[in-house]
C-alpha positions as CSV (number, residue, x, y, z in Angstrom):
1,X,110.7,180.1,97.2
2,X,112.7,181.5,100.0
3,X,111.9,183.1,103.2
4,X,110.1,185.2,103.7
5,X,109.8,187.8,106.5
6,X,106.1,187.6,108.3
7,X,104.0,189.9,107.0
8,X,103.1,193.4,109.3
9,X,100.3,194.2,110.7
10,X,98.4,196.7,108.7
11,X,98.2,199.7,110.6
12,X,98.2,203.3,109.9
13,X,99.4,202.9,106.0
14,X,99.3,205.7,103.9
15,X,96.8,205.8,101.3
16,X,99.3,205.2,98.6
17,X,100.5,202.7,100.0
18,X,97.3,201.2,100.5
19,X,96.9,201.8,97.0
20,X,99.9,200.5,95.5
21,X,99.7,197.1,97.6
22,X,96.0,197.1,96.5
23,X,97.2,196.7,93.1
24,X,99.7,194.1,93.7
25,X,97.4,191.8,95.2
26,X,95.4,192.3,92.1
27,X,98.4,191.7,90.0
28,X,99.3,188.5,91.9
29,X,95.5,187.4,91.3
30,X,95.6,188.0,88.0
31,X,99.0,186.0,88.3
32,X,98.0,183.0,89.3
33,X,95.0,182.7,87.0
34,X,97.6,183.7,84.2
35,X,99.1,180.2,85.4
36,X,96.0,178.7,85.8
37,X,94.8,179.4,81.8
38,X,98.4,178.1,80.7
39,X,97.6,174.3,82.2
40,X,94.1,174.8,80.6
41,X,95.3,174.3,77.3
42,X,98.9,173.6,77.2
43,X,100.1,170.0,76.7
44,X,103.5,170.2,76.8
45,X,105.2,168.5,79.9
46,X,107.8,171.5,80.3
47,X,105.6,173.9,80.0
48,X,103.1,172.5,82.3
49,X,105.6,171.9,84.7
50,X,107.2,175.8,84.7
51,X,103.3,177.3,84.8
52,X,102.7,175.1,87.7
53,X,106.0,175.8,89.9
54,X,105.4,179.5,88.7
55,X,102.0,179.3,89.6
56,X,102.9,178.0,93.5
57,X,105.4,181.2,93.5
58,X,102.7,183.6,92.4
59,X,100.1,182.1,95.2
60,X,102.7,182.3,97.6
61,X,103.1,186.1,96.5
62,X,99.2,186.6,96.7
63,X,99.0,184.6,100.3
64,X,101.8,187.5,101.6
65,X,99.9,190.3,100.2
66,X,96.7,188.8,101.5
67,X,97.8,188.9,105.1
68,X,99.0,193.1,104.5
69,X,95.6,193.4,103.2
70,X,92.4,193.2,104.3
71,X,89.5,192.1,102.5
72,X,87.7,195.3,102.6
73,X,91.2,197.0,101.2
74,X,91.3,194.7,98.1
75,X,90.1,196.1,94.4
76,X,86.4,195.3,94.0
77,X,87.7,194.7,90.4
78,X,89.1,191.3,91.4
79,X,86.2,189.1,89.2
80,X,87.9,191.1,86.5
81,X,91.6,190.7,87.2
82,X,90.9,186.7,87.4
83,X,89.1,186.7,84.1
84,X,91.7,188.4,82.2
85,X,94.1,187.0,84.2
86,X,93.4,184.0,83.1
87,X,92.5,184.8,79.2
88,X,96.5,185.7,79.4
89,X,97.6,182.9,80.3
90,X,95.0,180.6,77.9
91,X,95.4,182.9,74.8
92,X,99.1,182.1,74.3
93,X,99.0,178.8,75.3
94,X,96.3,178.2,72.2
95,X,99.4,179.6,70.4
96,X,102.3,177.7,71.9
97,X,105.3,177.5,74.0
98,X,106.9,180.8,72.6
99,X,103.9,183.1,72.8
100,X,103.9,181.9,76.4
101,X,107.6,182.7,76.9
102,X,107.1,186.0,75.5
103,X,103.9,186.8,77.5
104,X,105.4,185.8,80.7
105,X,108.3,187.9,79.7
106,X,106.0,190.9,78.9
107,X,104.3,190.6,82.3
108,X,107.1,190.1,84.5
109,X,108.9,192.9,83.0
110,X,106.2,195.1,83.9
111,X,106.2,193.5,87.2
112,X,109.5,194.0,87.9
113,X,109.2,197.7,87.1
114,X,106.4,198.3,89.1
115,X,107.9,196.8,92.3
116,X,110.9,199.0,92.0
117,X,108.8,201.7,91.8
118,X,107.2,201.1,95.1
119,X,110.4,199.9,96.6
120,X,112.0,203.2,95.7
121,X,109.3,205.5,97.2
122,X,109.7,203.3,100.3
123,X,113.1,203.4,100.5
124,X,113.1,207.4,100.0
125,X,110.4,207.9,102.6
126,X,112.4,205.4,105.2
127,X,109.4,204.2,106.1
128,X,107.7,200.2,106.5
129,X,110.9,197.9,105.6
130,X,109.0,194.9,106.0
131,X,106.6,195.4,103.9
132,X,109.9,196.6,101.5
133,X,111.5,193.3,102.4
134,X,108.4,191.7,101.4
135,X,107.8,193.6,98.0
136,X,111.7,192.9,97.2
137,X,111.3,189.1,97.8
138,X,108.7,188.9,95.5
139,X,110.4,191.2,92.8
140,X,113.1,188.9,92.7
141,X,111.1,185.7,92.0
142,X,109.4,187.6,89.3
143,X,112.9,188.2,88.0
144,X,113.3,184.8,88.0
145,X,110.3,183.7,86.0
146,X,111.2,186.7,83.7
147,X,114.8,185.2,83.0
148,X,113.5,181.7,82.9
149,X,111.1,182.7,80.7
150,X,113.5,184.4,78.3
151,X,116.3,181.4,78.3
152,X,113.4,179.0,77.0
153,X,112.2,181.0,74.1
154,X,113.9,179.5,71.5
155,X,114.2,183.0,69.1
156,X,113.6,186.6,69.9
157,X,109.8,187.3,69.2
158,X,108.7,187.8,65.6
159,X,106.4,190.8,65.5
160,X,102.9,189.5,66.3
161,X,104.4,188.3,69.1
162,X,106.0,191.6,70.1
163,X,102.8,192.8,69.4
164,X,100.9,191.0,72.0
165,X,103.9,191.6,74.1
166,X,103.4,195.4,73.9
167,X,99.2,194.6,74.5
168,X,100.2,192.8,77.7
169,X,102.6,195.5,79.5
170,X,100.3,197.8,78.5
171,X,97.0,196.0,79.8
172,X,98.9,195.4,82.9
173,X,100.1,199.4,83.3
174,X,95.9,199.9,83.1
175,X,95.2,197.3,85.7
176,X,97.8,198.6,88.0
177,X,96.3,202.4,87.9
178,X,92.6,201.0,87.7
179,X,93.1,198.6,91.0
180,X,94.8,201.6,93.0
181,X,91.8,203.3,93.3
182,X,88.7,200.8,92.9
């Protein structure tokens, strides 16, 4: 992990800002219980070690958001995140090592978007670049999961695993739009 700028203090945000870091503290929740369902199940050495150095990162990330957030500002839907946050991360590794590549893919390619999306806004409104610097730190470790993800796969995903794939970006789109309002 690298550093990190301290977090701000939370003062004055806008309500969509509010909104959008309210969904990525839900999204690093449900991050590190994705980790936390992989080491559940899987057995494999390598795969075990990647979930828990990933699983540090995304705690780190959550930490960071937790100090921009207070807890009365968090998504009362966070008993929710960490279930299926978790079933994520357990579901695949019942499957093996490549339906966990290809679900940490899946997620971090969402992520990835997502950030941008917030970076963008903030970057337009010239407005808050620590908590911009923050957001693009943690976008680029996501990245790096992402990438590290896809050079251990050992094929492209077949089409059940697409499939999930498609399940997974898609649950997470929900989540995101869900935790920015409840």
């Amino acid at each position: 992990m690298t550093h990190m700028p301290a977090p701000v203090a939370n003062a004055d945000l806008p309500d969509w800002l509010v909104g959008e870091l309210r969904s990525d503290h839900a999204g690093e929740t449900g991050a590190v219980m994705i980790y936390r369902g992989i080491l559940a199940f899987a057995r494999d050495p390598e795969i075990r070690e990647f979930a828990a150095r990933h699983g540090a990162t995304e705690q780190g990330h959550l930490d960071l958001l937790e100090g921009l957030l207070p807890p009365r500002q968090r998504s009362v839907l966070l008993p929710i995140w960490r279930v299926a946050g978790w079933l994520t991360g357990a579901l695949p590794a019942l499957a093996g090592n490549r339906a966990i590549y290809a679900t940490i893919d899946a997620v971090e390619t969402f992520v990835d978007h997502h950030y941008q999306a917030q970076i963008d806004r903030l970057d337009a409104e010239r407005i808050f670049p620590e908590i911009r610097a923050l957001l693009a730190h943690c976008q680029e470790e996501e990245v790096e999961h992402r990438d590290e993800a896809r050079e251990a796969a050992d094929a492209p995903p077949g089409l059940l695993l697409r499939g999930w794939a498609w399940l997974v970006g898609s649950g997470s789109a929900a989540a995101v739009q869900a935790a920015r309002r409840i």
